[in-house]
N, C-alpha and C positions, 0 to 999 in steps of 0.2 A: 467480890468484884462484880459479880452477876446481880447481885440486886443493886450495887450504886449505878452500875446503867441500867436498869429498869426503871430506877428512879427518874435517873436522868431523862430518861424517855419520855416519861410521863410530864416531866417540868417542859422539855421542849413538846410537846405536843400541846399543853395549856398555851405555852409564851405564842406557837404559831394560833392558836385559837384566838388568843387577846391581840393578834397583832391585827388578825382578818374584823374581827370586830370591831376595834375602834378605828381601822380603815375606812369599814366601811359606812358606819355612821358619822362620822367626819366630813367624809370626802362628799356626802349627801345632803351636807347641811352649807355646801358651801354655793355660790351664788354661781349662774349659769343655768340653760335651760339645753340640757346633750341632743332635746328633740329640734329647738332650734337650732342648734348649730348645724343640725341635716339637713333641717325645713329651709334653710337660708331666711332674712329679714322679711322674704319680698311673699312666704307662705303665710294661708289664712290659717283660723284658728283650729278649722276641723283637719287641715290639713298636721298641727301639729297634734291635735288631740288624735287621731289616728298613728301618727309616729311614736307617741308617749304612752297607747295603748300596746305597738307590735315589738316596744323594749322593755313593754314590762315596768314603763317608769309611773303609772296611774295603778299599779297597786300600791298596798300598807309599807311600811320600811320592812317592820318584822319578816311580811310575806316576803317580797323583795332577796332579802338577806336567808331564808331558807329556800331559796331557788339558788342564790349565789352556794352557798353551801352545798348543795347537793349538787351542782356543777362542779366545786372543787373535790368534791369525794370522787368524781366520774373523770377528774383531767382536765375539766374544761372552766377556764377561768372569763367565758364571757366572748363579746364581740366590741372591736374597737370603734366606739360613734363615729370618728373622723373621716375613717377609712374602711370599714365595713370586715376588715379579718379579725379572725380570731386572735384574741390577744395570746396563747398561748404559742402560736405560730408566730407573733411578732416581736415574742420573748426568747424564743427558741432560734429564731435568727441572729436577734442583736446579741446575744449570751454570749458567744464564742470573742468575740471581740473586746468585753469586757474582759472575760477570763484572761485572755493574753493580756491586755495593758495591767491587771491586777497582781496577774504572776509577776509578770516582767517588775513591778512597782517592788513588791515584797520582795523578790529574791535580792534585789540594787538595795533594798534597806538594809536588808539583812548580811551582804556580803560589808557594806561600807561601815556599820556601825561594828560588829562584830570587829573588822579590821583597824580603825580606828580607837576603838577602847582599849585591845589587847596592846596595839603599840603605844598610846598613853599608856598605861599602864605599867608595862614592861620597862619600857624604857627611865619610866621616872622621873621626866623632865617635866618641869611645870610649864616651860614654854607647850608644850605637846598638850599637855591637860589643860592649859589654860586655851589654847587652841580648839582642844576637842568641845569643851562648854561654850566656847566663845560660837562657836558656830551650830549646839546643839541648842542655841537661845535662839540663836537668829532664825534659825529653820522653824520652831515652834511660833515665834512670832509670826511668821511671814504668811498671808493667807493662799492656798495653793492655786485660786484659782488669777492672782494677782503675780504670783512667778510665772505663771503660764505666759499669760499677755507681756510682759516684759522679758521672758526668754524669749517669746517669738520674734517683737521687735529687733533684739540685740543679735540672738544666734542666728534667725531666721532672714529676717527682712534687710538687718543691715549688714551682716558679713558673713549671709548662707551657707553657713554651716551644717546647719540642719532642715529638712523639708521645713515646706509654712504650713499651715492647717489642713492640708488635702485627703487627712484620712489615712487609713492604714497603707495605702500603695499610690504611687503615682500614676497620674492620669492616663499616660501611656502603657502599661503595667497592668493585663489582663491577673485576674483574682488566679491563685492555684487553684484544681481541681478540690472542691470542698471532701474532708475526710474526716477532721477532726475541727475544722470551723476555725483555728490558729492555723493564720497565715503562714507565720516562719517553720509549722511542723509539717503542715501539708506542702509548701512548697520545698522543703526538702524529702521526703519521701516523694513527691512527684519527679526531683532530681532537675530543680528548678531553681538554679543558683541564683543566678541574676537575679528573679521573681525575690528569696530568700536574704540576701543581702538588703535590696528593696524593702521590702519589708520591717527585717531587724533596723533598717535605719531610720523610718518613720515612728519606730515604737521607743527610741531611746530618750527624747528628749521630753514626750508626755509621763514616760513610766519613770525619772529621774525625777517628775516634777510632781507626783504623787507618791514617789519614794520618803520626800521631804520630810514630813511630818514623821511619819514613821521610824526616819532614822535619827530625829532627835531625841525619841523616848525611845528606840531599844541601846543608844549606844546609852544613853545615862545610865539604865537599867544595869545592860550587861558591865559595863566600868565598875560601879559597887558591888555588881555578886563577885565580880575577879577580886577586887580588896579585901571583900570580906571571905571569900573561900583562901587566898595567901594569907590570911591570919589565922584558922585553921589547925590542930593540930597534927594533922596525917599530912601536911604541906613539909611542918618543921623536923617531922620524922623522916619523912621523903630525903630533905637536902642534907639529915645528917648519916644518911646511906651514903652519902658522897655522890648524888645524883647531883648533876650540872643544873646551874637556875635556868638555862632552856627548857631542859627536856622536864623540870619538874613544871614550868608555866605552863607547856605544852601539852604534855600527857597526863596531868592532873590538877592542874588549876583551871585551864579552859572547858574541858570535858563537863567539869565537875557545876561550871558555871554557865551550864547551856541549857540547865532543864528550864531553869524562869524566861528563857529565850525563847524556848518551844511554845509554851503556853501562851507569851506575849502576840508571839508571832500571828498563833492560829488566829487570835482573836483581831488583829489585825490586816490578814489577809481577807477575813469576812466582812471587815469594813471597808476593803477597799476594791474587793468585789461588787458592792454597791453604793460606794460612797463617793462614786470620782465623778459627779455629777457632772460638774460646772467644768473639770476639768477636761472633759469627753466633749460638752459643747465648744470650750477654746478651741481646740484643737480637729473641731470636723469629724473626729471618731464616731463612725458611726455604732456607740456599744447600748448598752439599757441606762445611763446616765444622759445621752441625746435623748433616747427616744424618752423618759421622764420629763424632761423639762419640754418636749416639744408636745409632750404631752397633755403635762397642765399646762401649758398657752393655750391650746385648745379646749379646756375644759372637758379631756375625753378619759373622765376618773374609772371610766372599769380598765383600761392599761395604768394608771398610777395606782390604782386597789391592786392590781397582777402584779407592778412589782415593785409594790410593799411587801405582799405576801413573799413573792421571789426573796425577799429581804431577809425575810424573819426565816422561810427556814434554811437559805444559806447560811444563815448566825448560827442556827440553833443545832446543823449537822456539824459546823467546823468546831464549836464548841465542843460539842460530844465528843467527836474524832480526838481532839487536842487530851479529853478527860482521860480517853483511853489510852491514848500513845506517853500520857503522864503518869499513872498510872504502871505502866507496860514496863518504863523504862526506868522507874525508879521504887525500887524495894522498899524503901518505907511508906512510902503511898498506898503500895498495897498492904501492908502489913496494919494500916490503922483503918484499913477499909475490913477488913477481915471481919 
């Protein structure tokens, strides 16, 4: 088991290395001048050939790209053209924010599909399964950042139900004392109901709407591992002990049908820790999927190179974590890693 995570280590440490790499050559080839966007229109040329000399941007790419490197080895991922901070400090703010709307996303996918397949399933009714597919197409089809704008309209704008795009808290609605950067955790350890409720009520209707996608591919998933673990032969041994068809769904058809769940999951809570781009712009969130795209408006690619990188190796630690808790929890995994 100790050398398949060595392995693994060494593969995510490549995949983070190819991700910095063709970031950064990419993001260098693309049109925009980061010294004008400082110099403004109205600076001369020595004025920007000085600002292009003091970023470092009138050396080689190569050189360039071994300073960026030796910056990433030391923690420090650069400074933001727009705005002059360090992106690593502008990452480290917006993170917390993300991390909530993504938790909140994953666990709403995972409690609905989960409960939704098991009761198709169970129950056996085609209306229910025809149900459950009927809406695990429509979710797949629908593009997340187009349910956004149309929940808001509908929930938001015409029968307020839910906050409109104001961000994690309303206006009136001082931030909890920062601890853990998730509002609903710090403002309850601060013992800040109000603040708390606030909060969990802003986050329901973006992380529902980024849940979407998610939970039409785990519920389809976990639906055929349940059919095919009740076909089975320790199922048919099980119900002729005279165990009841609950407790054998329950205690061993479910259980049994959750390791492809784990592994889905991990890999989809890494996507949506960085993937709720456009869905964080709808909605005013201020998390790393705003400050991306307000990003490259700006043309300020050492914060889009920060988190690309941010990207890859959020992928590449959830991955791991998923290999090992697969691994951990299931005896044959480990027995053909041996």
């Amino acid at each position: 088991m100790l050398n398949v995570i060595a392995k693994r280590l060494g593969v995510a440490a490549a995949t983070v290395l190819g991700a910095s790499v063709f970031s950064f050559f990419l993001l260098r080839k693309l049109p925009g001048d980061p010294a004008r966007l400082i110099g403004g229109e109205l600076a001369d040329a020595a004025t920007i050939d000085k600002l292009r000399a003091s970023m470092g941007l009138n050396q080689s790419l190569p050189a360039q790209f071994w300073h960026y490197l030796a910056g990433f080895a030391q923690g420090h991922l650069g400074f933001s053209y727009s705005n002059g901070q360090p992106v690593t400090d502008l990452v480290r703010t917006r993170l917390p924010a993300t991390m909530e709307l993504g938790i909140a996303g994953v666990v709403s996918a995972v409690l609905l599909a989960t409960v939704s397949a098991a009761v198709a399933v169970y129950t056996r009714k085609r209306g229910a399964d025809i149900a459950l597919r009927s809406a695990s197409s429509l979710a797949m089809g629908s593009p997340p950042f187009w349910l956004a704008l149309v929940a808001i309209l509908l929930l938001s704008v015409k029968f307020g139900v839910f906050p409109g795009p104001e961000g994690r808290l309303s206006p009136e609605i001082p931030p909890p004392p920062g601890v853990t950067g998730l509002y609903t955790v710090d403002a309850l350890m601060a013992g800040q109901f109000g603040t708390f409720l606030d909060a969990a009520w802003h986050l329901v209707l973006p992380a529902l709407i980024i849940a979407v996608g998610p939970f039409a591919f785990l519920s389809r998933l976990f639906r055929s591992q349940l059919r095919n673990t009740l076909r089975e032969p320790f199922i048919t041994v099980a119900r002729s002990r005279g165990i009841t068809r609950g407790s054998v769904f329950l205690r061993h058809a479910v259980p049994n049908s959750m390791l492809s769940l784990v592994a889905a999951t991990s890999m989809l809570l890494a996507e949506l820790l960085t993937g709720s781009v456009l869905v964080e712009k709808v909605f005013g969130w201020p998390g790393i999927g705003s400050l991306t795209v307000d990003s490259i408006l700006q043309k300020d690619f050492s914060v889009v190179q920060g988190v690309i990188l941010l990207s890859a190796v959020l992928y590449v630690c959830v991955s791991l974590l998923a290999d090992i808790v697969y691994m951990a929890v299931d005896p044959r995994i480990r027995a053909g890693v041996k």
